[in-house]
N, C-alpha and C positions, 0 to 999 in steps of 0.2 A: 781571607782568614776562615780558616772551619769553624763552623759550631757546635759538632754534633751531638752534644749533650750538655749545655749550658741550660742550667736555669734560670726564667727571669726574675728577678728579686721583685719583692711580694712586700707589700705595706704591713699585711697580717700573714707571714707565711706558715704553712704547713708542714714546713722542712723541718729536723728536733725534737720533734712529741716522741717520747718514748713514755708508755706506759698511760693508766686512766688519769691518775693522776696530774700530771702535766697536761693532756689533754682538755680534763676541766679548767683548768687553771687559766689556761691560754684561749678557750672559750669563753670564759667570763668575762676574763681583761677587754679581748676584741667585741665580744658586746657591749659594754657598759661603759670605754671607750666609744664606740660609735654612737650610741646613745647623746652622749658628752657634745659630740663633734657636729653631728647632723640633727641640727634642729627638727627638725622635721619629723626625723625618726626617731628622737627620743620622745617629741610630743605624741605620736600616734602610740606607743606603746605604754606610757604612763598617762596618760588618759584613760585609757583601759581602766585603771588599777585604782583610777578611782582620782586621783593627784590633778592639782590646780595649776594651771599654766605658771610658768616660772623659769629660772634659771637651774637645770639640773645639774648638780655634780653625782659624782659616781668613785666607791672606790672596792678595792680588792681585802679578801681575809681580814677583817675586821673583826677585833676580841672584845668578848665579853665574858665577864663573871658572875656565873649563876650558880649560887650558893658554896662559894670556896672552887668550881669547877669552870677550867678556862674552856669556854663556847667561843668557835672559829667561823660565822658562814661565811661563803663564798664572796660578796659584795654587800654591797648598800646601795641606794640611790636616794639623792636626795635633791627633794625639790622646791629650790625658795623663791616666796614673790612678798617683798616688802617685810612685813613683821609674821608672815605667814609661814610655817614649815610643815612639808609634808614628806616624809620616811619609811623606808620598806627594806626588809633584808631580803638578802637574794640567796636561795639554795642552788644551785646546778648539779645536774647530770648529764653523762655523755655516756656512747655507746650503747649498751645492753644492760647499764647500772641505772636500777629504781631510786624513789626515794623513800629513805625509810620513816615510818610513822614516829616511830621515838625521839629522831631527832630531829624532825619537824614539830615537833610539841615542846620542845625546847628552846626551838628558837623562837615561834609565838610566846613563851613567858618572859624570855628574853624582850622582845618585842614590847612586849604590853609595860614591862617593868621599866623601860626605855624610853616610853613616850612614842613610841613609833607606832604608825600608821598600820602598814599592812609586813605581808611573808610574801616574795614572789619566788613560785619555784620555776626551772627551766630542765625539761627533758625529753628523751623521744617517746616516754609513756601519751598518749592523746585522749582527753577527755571526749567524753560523751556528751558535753555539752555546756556552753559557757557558764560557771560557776559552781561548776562540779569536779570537784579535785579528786585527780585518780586513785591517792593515797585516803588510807583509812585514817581519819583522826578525829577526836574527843572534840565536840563541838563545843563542851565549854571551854576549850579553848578559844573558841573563835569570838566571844563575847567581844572583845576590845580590840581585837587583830584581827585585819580579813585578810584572807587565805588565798591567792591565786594564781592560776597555773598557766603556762604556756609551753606547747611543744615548740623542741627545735623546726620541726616543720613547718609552723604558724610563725616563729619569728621570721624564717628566711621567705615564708611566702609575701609576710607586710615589709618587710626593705623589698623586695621585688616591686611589687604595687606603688609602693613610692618613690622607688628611681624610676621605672618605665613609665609610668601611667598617670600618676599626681605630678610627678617632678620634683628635683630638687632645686632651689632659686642659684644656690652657690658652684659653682664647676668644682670648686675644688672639696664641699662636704658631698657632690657625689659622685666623684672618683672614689673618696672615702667607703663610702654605702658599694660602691659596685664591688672593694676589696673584700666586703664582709659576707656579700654574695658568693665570694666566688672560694671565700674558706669555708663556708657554711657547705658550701656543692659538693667543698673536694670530702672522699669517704673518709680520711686520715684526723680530719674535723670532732670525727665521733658525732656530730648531727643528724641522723637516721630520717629516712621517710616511714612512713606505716608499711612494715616489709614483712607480717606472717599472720598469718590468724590463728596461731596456735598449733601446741599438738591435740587440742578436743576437735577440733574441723575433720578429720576425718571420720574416726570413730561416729561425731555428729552427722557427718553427711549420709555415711552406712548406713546409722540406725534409721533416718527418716527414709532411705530409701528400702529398709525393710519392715517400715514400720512398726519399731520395737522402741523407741525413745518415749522416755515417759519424762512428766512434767518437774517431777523431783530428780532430775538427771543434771548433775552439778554439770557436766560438761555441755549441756546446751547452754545453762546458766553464760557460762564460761565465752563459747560463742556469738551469743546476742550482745554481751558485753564486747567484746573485738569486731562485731559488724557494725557497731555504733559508733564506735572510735573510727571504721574506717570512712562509715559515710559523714566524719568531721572533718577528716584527712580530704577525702573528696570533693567537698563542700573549699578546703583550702588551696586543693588545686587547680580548680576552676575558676574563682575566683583570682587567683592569681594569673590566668589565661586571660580573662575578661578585665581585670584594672577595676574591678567592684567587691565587695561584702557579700561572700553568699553563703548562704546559714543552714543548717538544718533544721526541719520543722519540727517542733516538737509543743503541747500543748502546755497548757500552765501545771495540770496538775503533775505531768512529766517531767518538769523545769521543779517542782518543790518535792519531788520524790522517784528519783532516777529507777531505784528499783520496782515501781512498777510499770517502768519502760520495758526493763529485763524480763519480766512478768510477762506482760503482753507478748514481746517474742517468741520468748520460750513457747507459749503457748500456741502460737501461728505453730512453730515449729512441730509442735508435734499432731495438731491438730490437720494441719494443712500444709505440712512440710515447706514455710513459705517464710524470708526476710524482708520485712517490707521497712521504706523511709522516705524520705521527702526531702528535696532541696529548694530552696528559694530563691531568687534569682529578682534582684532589684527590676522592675519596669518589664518584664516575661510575664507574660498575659497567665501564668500560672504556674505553681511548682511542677518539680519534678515527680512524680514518684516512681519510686523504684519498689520493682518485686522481683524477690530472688526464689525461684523456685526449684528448689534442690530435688525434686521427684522429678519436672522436667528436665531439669538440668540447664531454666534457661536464665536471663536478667532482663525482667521489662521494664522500658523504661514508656511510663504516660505522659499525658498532659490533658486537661480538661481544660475547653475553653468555650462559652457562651456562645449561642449559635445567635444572629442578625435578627431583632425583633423585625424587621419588615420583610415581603418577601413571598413567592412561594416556596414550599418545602426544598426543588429543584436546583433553586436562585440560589439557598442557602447552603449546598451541596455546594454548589457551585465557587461559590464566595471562598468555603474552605479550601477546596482542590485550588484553584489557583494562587492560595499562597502554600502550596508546596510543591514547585515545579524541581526543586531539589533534594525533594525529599525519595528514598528507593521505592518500587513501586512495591515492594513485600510490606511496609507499613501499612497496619492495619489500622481505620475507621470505625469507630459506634459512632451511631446516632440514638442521641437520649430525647423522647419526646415527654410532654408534659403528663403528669398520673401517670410513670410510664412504670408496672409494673415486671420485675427483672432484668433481664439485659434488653437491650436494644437493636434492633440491625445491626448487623458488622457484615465488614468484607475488608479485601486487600487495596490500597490506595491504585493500582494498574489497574484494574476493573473497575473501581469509582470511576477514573477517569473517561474511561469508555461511555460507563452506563452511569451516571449521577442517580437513577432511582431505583439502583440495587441499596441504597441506604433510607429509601420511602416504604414502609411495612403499610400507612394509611395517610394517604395524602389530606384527609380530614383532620389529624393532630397535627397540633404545632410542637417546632423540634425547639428543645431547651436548649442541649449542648452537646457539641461532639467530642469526641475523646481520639487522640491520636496518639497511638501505640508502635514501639520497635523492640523486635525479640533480637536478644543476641546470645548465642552457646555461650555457658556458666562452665568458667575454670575449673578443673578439680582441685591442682596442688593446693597447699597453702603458703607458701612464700610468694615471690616475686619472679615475673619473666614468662614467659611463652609456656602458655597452658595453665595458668593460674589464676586464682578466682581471683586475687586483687586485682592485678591489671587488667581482666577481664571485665572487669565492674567499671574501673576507672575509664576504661575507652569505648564501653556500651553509653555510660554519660557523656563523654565528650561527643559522640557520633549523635549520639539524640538533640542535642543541644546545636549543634554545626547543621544536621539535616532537618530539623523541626524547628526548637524553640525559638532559635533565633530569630528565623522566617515569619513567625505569627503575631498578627497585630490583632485585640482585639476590633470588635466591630464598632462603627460611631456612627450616629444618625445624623443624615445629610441637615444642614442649618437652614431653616425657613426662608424663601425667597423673597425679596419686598416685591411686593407690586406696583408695578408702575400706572403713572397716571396717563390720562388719555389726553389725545389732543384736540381740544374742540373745536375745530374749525374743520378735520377732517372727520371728527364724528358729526356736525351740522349738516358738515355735505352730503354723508351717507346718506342721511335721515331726511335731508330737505327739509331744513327746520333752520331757526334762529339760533345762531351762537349763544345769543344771552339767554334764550330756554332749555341749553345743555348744561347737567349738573355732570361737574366731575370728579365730586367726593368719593371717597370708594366704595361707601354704605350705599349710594346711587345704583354704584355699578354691579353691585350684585344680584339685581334682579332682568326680568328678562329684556329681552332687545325693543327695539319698537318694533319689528315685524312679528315677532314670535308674540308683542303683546295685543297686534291686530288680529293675529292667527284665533289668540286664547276669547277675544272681546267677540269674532265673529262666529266661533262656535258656542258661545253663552247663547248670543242672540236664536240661533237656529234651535 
């Protein structure tokens, strides 16, 4: 029997979406269904958000009335354990459609007026960072409703994580979970990855390579915002490679005031033409950081790691080079010594290896920590695909992480040896002496021998 164009029937299919519409629609249902189904995955996701272990239900287009005005959002989730309840409305978006502020303010008054907990919104807009909602809205709203966001890219990255890597206990909730993978994948979905940086990326890249971009230039603004959202995006596809949480760095006072994150970029940018960030990376002897530097035109990705308190200078060269026997030999080395005023020695990992004291400037300081660096050519496009700064970025981290990080274990100091006791009858022999006048305590044994204490007793005398 031929089959040359049969489709196989899909638990959540992708076959029938006509227009944005239906597309949200049939995404919300297949999430919040699966949610429903796969324990597992609706705990990792409503733990998030704040909610108490429970029995969750889930449902679609639920009304409410706000001042005479019928409010429609997209789902609910609700989560009961005992005489406890805990409740959130769900917004969605799909494709290329935001969310808009107004009517997210709407549905937190709804919310608040309802007894409900939190607003979760879902789209391919990607924050900067957890707890920072891509939409502009009135924070006294947020007095009594919290507010929060996930990309389609984050949702489909934590069902990956939990079917591969955590597991699911039941075969048949994660066949479930593999279906919701695999609508999420397909483009017809409307689930998007981080696919542009803008139409300001060029304009931005020109200006700093003519260096004419000034600080009050809304299109850097504009850029440092979408290189933060990507190294979120980055931060979730790695982690979904690796079956762990890996985060981007950012400081507290960064986490309680996003815009002077924006701030600080901008200003690399025009000061030093440069996008710097940071990844984390559970049990990695140290993050990522990354620097994009758009006058090079290149993306370095570092790592700092504690050089070996014991050792000579040489040893400790040493110690590094051999846990990178897979790293390319163009990866460059510093060596950071103590007081160590500006840069340090550097050279290329090929020549380290030859010559270990092309990284010794004064065998007299001791080395603090080396740094291990890999340049990769910086995309120009701003979309997606061959020759473009996204996946340019995304596969200089994968490559850094695969040829370095993975490979580096910090250093650990060898654990104290016991010392063993002696035997007295063959130290009586030595000595020609009485067993019962050999002491075998170990406080005994650390002074000198009998011979060494004839040698010391005959040159007093002379």
């Amino acid at each position: 029997m031929s089959e040359p164009a049969w489709q196989q029937a899909r638990l959540i299919p992708t076959s029938g979406i006509n227009g944005a519409q239906e597309q949200e629609r049939r995404a919300t249902s297949a999430l919040l269904a699966v949610m429903t189904a796969v324990k597992e995955y609706g705990r990792t996701l409503t733990k998030g958000l704040g909610a108490h272990t429970g029995d969750i239900e889930t449902f679609i287009e639920v009304e409410f009335d706000l001042d005479g005005k019928k409010v429609i959002p997209d789902g609910l989730i609700r989560v009961t354990r005992g005489s406890r309840v805990w409740a959130a409305l769900v917004e969605v978006k799909t494709g290329r459609n935001e969310l808009q502020s107004e009517q997210l303010e709407n549905y937190l008054e709804v919310a608040r007026r309802n007894g409900l907990q939190a607003l979760l919104t879902v789209s391919n807009q990607t924050s900067m960072a957890d707890g920072v909602h891509p939409a502009k809205i009135d924070k006294r709203k947020l007095k009594h409703v919290a507010l929060h966001h996930l990309a389609w890219s984050e949702v489909l990255s934590r069902a990956v994580v939990e079917k591969e890597h955590r597991g699911v206990a039941d075969p048949d909730q994660a066949y479930i979970l593999g279906e919701l993978i695999r609508y999420l994948e397909h483009p017809r979905s409307g689930a998007l990855e981080f696919e542009d940086m803008g139409s300001s990326w060029v304009p931005v890249r020109n200006a700093v390579a003519d260096g004419t971009l000034r600080q009050n230039n809304p299109e850097a603004a504009d850029v440092a915002g979408r290189f933060e959202a990507l190294l979120r995006f980055a931060a979730l596809q790695l982690g979904t490679r690796l079956g762990t949480d890996v985060t981007v760095v950012h400081s507290r006072k960064e986490l309680s005031d996003p815009s002077s994150r924006i701030s600080s970029q901008v200003t690399s940018l025009v000061e030093h033409g440069r996008l710097q960030g940071a990844l984390r990376i559970p049990n990695a002897v140290g993050p990522i950081d990354i620097t994009v530097d758009l006058r090079a035109r290149l993306v370095i990705c570092s790592v700092d790691i504690d050089a070996p308190k014991e050792g000579r200078p040489t040893t400790k060269v040493n110690w590094l080079v051999r846990q990178l026997k897979q790293t390319n030999d163009r990866a460059r080395l510093e060596c950071n010594v103590m007081n160590q005023r500006g840069n340090g020695a550097s050279d290329l990992l090929g020549r380290v290896r030859e010559n270990p004291e092309l990284l010794i400037l004064d065998p007299t300081k001791a080395i603090r920590s080396f740094t291990v660096a890999l340049n990769s050519s910086m995309g120009l496009k701003s979309g997606r695909g061959q020759g473009t700064f996204i996946d340019g970025l995304l596969a200089a981290i994968d490559t850094f992480y695969g040829e370095v990080l993975q490979s580096l274990k910090a250093w650990a100091a060898k654990p104290p040896r016991m010392r063993e006791q002696t035997d007295t009858s063959e130290l009586a022999k030595d000595q020609q002496v009485s067993p019962a006048l050999v002491a075998t305590a170990l406080s005994s044994q650390d002074g000198p021998t009998l011979e060494e204490a004839n040698s010391l007793t005959a040159g007093s005398a002379q």
